[in-house]
N, C-alpha and C positions, 0 to 999 in steps of 0.2 A: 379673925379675918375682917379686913375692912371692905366697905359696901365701895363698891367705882361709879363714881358720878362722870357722865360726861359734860365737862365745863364750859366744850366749847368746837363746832365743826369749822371747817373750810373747805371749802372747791374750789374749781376750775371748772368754768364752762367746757362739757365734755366735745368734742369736736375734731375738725384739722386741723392742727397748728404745726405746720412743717417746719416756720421761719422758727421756733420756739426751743429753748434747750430743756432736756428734762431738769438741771437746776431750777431754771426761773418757772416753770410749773410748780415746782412744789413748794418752792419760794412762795407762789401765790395762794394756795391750797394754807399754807402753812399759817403766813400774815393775817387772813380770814380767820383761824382758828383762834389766833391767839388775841385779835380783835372781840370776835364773839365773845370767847371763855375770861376776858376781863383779868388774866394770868401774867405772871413777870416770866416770860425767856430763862430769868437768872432760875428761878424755882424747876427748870424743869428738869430731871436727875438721868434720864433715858432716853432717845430716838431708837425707838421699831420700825424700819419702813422695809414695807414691800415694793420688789422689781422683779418681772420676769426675765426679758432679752435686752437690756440696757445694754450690754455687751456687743450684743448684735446689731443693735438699731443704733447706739450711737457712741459703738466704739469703746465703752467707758464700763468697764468693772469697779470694784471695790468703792460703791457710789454712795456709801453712808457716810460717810467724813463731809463726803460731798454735798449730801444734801442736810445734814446737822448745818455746814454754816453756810448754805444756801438761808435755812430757816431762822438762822440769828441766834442758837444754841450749842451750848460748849460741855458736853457730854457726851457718856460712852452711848455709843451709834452702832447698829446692827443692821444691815439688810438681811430680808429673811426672802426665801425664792420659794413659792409652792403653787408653780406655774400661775393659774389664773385665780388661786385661795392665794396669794403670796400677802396681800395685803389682811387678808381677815385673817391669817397667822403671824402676821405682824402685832394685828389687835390683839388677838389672843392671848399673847405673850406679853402683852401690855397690862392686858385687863390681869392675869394670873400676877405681875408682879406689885401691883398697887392690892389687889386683893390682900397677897401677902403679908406686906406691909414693906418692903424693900423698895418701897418709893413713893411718895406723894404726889408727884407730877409725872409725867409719860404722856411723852408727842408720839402718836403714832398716826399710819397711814400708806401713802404709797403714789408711786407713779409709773407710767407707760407712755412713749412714745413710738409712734410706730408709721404714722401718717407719712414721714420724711423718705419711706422705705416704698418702693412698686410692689405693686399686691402679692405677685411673686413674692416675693422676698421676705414680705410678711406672713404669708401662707408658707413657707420655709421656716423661717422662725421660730412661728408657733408649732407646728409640728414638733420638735424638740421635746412637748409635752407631752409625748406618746411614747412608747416601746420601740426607740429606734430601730431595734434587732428585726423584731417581729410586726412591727405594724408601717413604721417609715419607707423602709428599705422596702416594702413590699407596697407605696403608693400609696399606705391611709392616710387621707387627710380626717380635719375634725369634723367638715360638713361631712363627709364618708362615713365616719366613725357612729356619727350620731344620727346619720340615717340609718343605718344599720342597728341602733337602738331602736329609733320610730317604729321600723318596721319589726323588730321581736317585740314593743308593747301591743303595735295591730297585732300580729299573730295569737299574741298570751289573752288581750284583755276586748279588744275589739277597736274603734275610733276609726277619722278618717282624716283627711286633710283640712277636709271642713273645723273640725274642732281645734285645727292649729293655728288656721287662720283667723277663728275667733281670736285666740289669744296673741296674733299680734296683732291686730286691729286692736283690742283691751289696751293695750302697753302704748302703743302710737298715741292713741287718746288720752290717756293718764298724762304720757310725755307733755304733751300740751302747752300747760302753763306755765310747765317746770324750766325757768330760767335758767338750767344749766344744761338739761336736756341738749343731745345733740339733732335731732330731730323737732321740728314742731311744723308734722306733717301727719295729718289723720289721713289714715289706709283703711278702706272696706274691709269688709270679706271678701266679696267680688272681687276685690284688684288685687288682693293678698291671693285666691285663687287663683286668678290671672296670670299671676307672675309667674318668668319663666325658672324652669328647676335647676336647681344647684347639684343636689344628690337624694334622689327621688327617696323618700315622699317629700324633702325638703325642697322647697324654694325659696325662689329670693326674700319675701319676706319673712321667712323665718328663723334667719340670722340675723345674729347682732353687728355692727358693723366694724371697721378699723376706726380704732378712735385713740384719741391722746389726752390726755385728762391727770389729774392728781386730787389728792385725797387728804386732807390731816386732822386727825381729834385731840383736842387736850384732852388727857384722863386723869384724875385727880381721886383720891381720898376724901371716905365721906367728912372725915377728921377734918382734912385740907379744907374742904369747900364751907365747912362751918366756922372755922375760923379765921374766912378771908371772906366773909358772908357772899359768898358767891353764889347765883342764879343757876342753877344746875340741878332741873327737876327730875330730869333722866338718869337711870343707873343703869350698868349693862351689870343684870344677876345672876346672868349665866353664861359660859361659855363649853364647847365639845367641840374635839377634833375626830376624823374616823379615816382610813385610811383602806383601800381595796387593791386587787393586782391590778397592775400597772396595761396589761393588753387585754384587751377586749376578749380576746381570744381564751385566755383563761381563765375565763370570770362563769361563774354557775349561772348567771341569769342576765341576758342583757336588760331586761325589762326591769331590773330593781337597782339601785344605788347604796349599796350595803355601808360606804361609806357616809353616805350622809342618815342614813337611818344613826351608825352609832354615833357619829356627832351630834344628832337630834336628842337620841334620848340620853346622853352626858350632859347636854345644857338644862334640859329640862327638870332633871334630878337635881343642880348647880343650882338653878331658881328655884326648885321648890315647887314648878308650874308642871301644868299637862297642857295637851297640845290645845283641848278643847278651852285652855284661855287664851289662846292667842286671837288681836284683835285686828291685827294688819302684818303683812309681810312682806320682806323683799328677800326676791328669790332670785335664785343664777340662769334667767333664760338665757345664755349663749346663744342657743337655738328655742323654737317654741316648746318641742319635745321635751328639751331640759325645765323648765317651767312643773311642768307632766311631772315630772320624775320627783322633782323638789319638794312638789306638795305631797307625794305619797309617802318620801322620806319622814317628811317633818308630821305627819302622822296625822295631817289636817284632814285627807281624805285617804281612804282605804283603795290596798292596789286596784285598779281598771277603774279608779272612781272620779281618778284629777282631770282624766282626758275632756270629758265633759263639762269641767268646773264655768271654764268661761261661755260657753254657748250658752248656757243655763242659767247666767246671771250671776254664780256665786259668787267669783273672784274680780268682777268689775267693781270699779269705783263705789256704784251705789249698791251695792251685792251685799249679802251678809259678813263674808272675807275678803277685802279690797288686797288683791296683788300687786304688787309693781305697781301701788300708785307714784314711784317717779319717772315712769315709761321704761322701765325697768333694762338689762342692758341691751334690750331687744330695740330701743328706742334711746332711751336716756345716753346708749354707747357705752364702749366696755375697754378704757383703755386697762388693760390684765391687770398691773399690779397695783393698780388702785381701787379698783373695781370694793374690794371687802370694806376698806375704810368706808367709801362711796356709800354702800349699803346704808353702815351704820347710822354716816351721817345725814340721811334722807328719813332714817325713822326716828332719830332723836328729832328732827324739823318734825316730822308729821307726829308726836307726843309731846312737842310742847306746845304744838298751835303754831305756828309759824312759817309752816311749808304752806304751796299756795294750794296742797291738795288737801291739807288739815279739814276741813270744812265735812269732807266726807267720812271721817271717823273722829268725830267730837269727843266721842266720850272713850273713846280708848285708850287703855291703860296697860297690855303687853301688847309685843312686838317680836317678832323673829327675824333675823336676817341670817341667807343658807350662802357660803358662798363655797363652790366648786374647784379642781384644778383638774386639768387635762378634763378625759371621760370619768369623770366624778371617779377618779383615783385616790384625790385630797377632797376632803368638803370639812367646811368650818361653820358653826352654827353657835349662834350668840342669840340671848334675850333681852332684852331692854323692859325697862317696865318703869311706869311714872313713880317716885319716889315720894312726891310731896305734891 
């Protein structure tokens, strides 16, 4: 098995971009990548990219051809769809076949466009990620969905609204610096309390917003990066997929994410690592709740223990476990099927030094990235860790 270095990230500033095609997104995303990772186009053997509603939003199925020579590369191209995970199963599938050895290069990532569409339509959309039978047709939205979570962790574990609005207040402020960030707007507690409700206990600032964004990583062989001496101090050493029922409705606990707990402990077996090394994380806040849920999966705090993390201090910036220092997608935005690449690419910046939140975990050497689909249906969990 070969070690996967990541050679190289891209983005897009996450945001509105209505006038924008999803090609020339990730066109950008893409260009960045292969600027950073120092990589020839010609070397690269596979495109993975994640979309969720591309179809819907802009008309356009079958969009891996599309976005292979949007990026400048002439290889077999795959979109992979696992709603709002589509992109970190894109990576997945990246990392597993350069692991392998069935390829030295692999562009992976993803894109969403959604801005172009009236909130309707995008809250229609995304719906699609639930149990149409059972939860659509019967008027659950995801704010719905996942109040309905909030409120079975109040029942199970105890918390209040106060503890959520810590953590988006945490994520607004991380957002900050982060030049890609689609927010760089610091929010109270106070005003995150303030805010009017979306789907009680949730309010307005405890969703992530509509956003449009793309995502690309070169992935390479440790082989490849040694003998093109390329700068690639990060390797991602583990990967786990998990996978739970699809309706809320039949699920044993609303208060647990059974999918991302087995994603969690497959990656961590993958690396070699426990949870207790992990040194910084980016986690799937959709909502703040989800944040909640993420960290008890990923085994960093024990159930009824995450609710508290940010009021307490842990999971801010200067905290013992800095969360979502890239304003996570509570802040930074969450355009769906880049969202996983997105992750990755914010913790390879923040473990080589190079992100502008680096400064607050100097010495950090593992990393976790959780990423979700629908009501943590899918979740995809990957570890990076400094290599050199």
């Amino acid at each position: 098995m070969s070690e996967v270095r990541v050679a190289g990230v891209g983005l897009t500033p996450f945001g509105s971009h209505p006038e924008r095609t999803g090609r020339d997104l990730f066109a950008e995303a893409a260009l960045r990548a292969f600027e950073d990772a120092a990589v020839s186009r010609a070397d690269v053997k596979e495109l993975n990219y994640g979309n969720f509603m591309g179809a819907l939003a802009e008309h356009q199925g079958h969009q891996a051809p599309l976005m292979a020579e949007a990026a400048g590369v002439r290889c077999p191209a795959t979109r992979y769809e696992s709603a709002c995970a589509s992109a970190g199963v894109a990576v997945r599938e990246a990392v597993r076949t350069v692991a392998a050895g069935d390829a030295d290069v692999v562009l992976a990532g993803g894109m969403e466009r959604m801005t172009n569409l009236p909130t309707d339509e995008v809250t229609e959309g995304l719906a699609i990620a639930a149990d149409d039978l059972f939860e659509v047709r019967a008027g659950v939205t995801f704010p719905g969905a996942y109040a309905l979570m909030a409120n079975a962790y109040f029942d199970a574990y105890g918390g209040s609204r106060e503890d959520l609005a810590h953590i988006a207040s945490k994520n607004h402020a991380n957002a900050m610096p982060n030049e890609y960030a689609q927010y760089h707007r610091e929010v109270s507690v106070a005003e995150a309390m303030d805010a009017p409700p979306v789907a009680e206990p949730l309010h307005l600032y405890d969703a992530c917003p509509i956003t449009d964004g793309a995502s690309a990583l070169v992935l390479v062989s440790e082989e490849y990066a040694a003998e093109h001496d390329l700068d690639a101090p990060v390797a991602v050493t583990g990967t786990g997929q998990g996978t739970d029922r699809m309706a809320l409705g039949d699920r044993e606990h609303l208060a647990r994410t059974p999918a991302a707990d087995d994603a969690a402990d497959a990656a961590y077996a993958d690396a070699g690592v426990e949870a207790a090394d992990v040194d910084v994380a980016e986690v799937h806040d959709c909502f703040t709740i989800a944040e909640v849920l993420a960290l008890e999966s990923l085994g960093l705090f024990e159930p009824g223990e995450g609710i508290s993390a940010a009021r307490e201090g842990i999971t801010t910036a200067d905290g013992d476990l800095p969360v979502n220092l890239s304003g996570g997608l509570k802040a930074k935005g969450h355009p769906v099927g880049a969202t996983g690449g997105s992750q990755i690419a914010e913790l390879t910046r923040l473990l080589r030094g190079d992100h502008p939140n680096s400064d607050r975990v100097p010495d950090a050497e593992v990393g976790v990235a959780h990423n979700a689909g629908g009501t943590v249906a899918s979740a995809v969990v990957h570890v990076l860790e400094v290599a050199e």
